[in-house]
C-alpha positions in Angstrom: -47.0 -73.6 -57.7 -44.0 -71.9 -59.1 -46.6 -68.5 -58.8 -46.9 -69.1 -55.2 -43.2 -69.9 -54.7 -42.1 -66.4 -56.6 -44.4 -64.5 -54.0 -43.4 -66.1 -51.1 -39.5 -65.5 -52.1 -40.3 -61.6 -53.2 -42.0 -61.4 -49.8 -39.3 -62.3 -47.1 -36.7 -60.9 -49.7 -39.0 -57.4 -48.4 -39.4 -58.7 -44.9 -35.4 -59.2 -44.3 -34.7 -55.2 -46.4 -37.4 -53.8 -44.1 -35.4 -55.5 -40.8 -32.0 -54.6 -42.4 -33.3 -50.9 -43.1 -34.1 -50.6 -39.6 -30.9 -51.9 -37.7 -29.4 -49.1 -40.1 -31.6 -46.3 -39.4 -31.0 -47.4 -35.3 -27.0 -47.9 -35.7 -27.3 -43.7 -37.5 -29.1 -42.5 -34.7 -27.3 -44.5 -32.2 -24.1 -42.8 -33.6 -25.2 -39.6 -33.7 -26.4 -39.4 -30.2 -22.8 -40.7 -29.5 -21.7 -37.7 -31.4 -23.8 -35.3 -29.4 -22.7 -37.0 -25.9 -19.1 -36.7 -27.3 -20.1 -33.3 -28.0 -21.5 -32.0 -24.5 -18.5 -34.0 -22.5 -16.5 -31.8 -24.5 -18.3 -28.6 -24.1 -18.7 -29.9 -20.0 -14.7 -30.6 -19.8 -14.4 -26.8 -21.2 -16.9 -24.9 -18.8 -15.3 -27.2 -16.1 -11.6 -25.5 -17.5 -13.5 -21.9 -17.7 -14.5 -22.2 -14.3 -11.3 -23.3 -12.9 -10.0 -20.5 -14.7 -12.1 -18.2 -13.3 -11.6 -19.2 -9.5 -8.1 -19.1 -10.1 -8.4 -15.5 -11.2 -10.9 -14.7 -8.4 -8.4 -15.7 -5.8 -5.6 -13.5 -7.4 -8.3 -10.8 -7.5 -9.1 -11.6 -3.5 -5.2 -11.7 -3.0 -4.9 -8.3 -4.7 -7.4 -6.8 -2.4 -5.8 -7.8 0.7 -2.8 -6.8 -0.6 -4.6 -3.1 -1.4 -6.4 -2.7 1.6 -3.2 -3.5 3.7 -1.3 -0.7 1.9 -4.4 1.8 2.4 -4.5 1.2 6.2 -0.3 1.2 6.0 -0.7 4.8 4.3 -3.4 6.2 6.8 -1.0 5.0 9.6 1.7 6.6 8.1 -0.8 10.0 7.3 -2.2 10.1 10.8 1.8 9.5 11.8 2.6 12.5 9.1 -0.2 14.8 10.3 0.8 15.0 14.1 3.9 14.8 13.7 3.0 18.6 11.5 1.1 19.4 14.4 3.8 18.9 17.0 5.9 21.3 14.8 3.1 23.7 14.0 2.3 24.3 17.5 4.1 27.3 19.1 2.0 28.5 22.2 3.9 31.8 21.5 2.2 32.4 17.9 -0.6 35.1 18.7 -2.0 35.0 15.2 -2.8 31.5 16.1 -3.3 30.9 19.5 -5.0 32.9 22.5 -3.6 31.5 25.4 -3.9 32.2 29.1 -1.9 31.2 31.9 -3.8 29.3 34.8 -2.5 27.3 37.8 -4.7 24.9 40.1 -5.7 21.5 39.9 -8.9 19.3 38.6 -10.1 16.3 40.5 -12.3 13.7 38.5 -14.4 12.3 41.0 -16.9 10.8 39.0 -17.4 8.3 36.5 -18.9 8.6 32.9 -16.4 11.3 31.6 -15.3 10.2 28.2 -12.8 12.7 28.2 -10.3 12.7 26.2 -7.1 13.7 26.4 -5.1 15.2 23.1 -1.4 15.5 22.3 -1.6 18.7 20.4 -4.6 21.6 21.1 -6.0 20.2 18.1 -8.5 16.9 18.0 -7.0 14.1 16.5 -6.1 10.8 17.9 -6.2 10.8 21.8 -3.2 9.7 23.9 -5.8 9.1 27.1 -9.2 9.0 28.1 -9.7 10.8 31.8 -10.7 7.9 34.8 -12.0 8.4 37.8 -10.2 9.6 40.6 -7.9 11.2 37.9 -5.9 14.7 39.1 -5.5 16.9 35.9 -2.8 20.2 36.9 -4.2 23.0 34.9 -1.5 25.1 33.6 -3.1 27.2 30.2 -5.7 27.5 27.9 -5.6 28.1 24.5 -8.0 29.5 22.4 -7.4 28.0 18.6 -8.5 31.0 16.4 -8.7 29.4 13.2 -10.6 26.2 14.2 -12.4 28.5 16.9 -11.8 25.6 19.4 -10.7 25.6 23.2 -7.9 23.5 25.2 -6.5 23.4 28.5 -2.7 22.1 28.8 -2.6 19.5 32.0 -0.3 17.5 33.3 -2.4 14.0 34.7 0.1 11.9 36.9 4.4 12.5 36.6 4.4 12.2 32.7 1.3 12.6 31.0 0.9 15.6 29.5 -1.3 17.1 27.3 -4.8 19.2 26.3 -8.7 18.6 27.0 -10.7 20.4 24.6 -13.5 22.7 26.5 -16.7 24.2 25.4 -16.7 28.2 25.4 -14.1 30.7 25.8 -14.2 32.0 29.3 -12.2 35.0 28.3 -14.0 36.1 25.5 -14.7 39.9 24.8 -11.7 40.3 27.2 -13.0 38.8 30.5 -10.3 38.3 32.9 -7.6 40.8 31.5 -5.7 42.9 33.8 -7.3 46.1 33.7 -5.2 48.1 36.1 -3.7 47.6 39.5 -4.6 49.2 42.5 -3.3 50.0 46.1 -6.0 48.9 48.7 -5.2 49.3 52.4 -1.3 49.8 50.8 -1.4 46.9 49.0 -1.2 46.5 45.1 -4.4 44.5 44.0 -5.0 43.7 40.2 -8.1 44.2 39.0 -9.6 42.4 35.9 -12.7 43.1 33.9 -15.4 40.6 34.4 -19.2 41.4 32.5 -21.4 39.5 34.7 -24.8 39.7 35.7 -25.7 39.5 39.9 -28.4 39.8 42.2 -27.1 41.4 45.4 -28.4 40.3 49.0 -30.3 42.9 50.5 -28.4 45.1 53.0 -25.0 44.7 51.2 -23.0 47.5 51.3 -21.2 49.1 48.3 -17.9 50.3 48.8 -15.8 52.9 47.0 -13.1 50.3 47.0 -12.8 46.7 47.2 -12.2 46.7 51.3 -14.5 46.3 54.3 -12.1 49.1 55.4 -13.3 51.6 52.3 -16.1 54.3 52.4 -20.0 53.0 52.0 -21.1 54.3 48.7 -24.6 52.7 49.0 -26.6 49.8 50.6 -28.5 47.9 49.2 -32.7 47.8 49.4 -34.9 45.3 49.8 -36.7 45.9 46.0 -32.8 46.5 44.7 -31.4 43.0 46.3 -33.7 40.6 43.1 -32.4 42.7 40.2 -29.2 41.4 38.2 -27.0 44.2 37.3 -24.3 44.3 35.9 -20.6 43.5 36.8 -17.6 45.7 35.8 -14.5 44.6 37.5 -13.4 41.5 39.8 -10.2 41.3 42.1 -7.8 38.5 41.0 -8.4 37.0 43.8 -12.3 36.9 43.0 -13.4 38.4 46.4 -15.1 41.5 45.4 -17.1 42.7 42.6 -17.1 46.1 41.2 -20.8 46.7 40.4 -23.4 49.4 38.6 -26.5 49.6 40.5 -28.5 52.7 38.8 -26.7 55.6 39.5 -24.4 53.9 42.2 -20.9 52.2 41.2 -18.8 50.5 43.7 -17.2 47.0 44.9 -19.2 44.6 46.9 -18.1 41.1 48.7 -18.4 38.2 45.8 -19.6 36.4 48.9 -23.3 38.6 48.4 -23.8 38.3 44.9 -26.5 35.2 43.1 -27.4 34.3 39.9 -30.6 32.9 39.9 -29.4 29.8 37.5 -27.7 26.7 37.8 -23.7 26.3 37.6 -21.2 28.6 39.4 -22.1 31.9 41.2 -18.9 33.6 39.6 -18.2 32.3 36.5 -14.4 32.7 36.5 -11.9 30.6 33.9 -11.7 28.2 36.9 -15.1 27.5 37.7 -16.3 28.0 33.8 -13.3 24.5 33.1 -14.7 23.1 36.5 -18.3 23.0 35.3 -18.1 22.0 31.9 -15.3 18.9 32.3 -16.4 18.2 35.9 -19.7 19.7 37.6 -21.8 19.3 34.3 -21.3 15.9 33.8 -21.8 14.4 37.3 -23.7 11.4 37.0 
């Protein structure tokens, strides 16, 4: 009896250290997954403070930029400011290294729409001060050729205070078309004559004087098998009425009135018609 009582004491004396070891072992991990939740709340609170940290810094990096790209487009204002004011200084008309310039005097009438034509405050293309509209009247008064930049203007005058230059494609006085050549008396008056290198049919039956004047001798007429060649143009009147001509062995003035081209685009391709065509005429829609 006092066997049996032994074993029954030894046994719950194991039963209650085997319940009391495990309430222990649960209350250790219990605590240490505390710790660890401690532990991440922590490392969460400091990402939470990194990343505040870093927006803040992103928004004085955003700021900055702003800040930057309003000086840049403050400094291009002032530089495009800067670089025409230096062209408004550095253009003198007068300054034949520079400039090849021509007087001219008529007028240009836009007519049409689909121009895009701009209109420049220097002969030099920067920033435009005007685009050309329609029904627009430009007053043609030179054009400049801009050796350096080999690039082409004509000064106009559009309304009672615009004024300005329309760049142009070609050089209508290159290889020295349209320079006074000489000046001569016809019927007792003084006519200047320019050089103009052309090429012109001539209509059949046109007569070729020895000077340019229906009053002048006939030097040659013209054939039917002559009047589809081109030949070539020497001279022009300044007022573009007749044409000094080489026909084979023949030279003499004819009436601009007879001559053709065989080719789109002015018969006589004066400074005039040559602006004409190329701001106006070519772009007709």
């Amino acid at each position: 009896m006092k066997k049996q009582s032994v074993f029954l004491f030894c046994g719950l004396c194991l039963v209650f250290w085997g319940c009391n070891s495990k309430e222990s072992s649960s209350v250790q991990e219990n605590s240490e997954l505390k710790n660890q939740i401690n532990l991440l709340s922590e490392e969460n609170s400091e990402l939470k403070n990194q990343n505040n940290l870093f927006k803040k810094e992103n928004n004085q990096l955003k700021a900055e930029l702003n800040d930057l790209k309003d000086t840049i487009s403050k400094l291009e204002k002032e530089n495009d400011d800067l670089t025409e004011r230096l062209n408004d200084t550095a253009v003198n008309l007068e300054d034949k290294s520079k400039y090849e310039v021509h007087d001219l005097a008529y007028s240009l009438v836009f007519s049409y729409d689909g121009y895009d034509t701009k209109v420049y405050k220097t002969p030099n293309v920067g920033k435009s001060i005007y685009t050309i509209q329609k029904g627009d009247t430009a007053d043609v008064s030179k054009f400049i050729h801009v050796k350096q930049q080999n690039k082409n203007f004509v000064k106009v005058k559009i309304g009672n205070n615009l004024e300005g230059y329309i760049q142009i494609n070609g050089n209508p006085y290159q290889n020295g078309n349209f320079e006074v050549a000489e000046i001569l008396s016809v019927d007792e008056i003084k006519t200047t004559i320019l050089k103009m290198e052309q090429s012109f049919t001539i209509c059949e039956g046109t007569n070729i004087k020895e000077l340019p004047s229906e009053n002048s001798k006939n030097v040659h007429e013209i054939t039917h098998s002559e009047g589809d060649t081109h030949y070539k143009s020497l001279f022009i009147t300044s007022d573009y009425k007749w044409v000094k001509m080489q026909v084979g062995e023949f030279t003499g003035w004819v009436p601009s009135k007879a001559l053709g081209v065989g080719r789109g685009g002015p018969v006589l391709n004066t400074p005039e018609q040559f602006i004409q065509f190329d701001l106006i005429d070519g772009n007709e829609i």
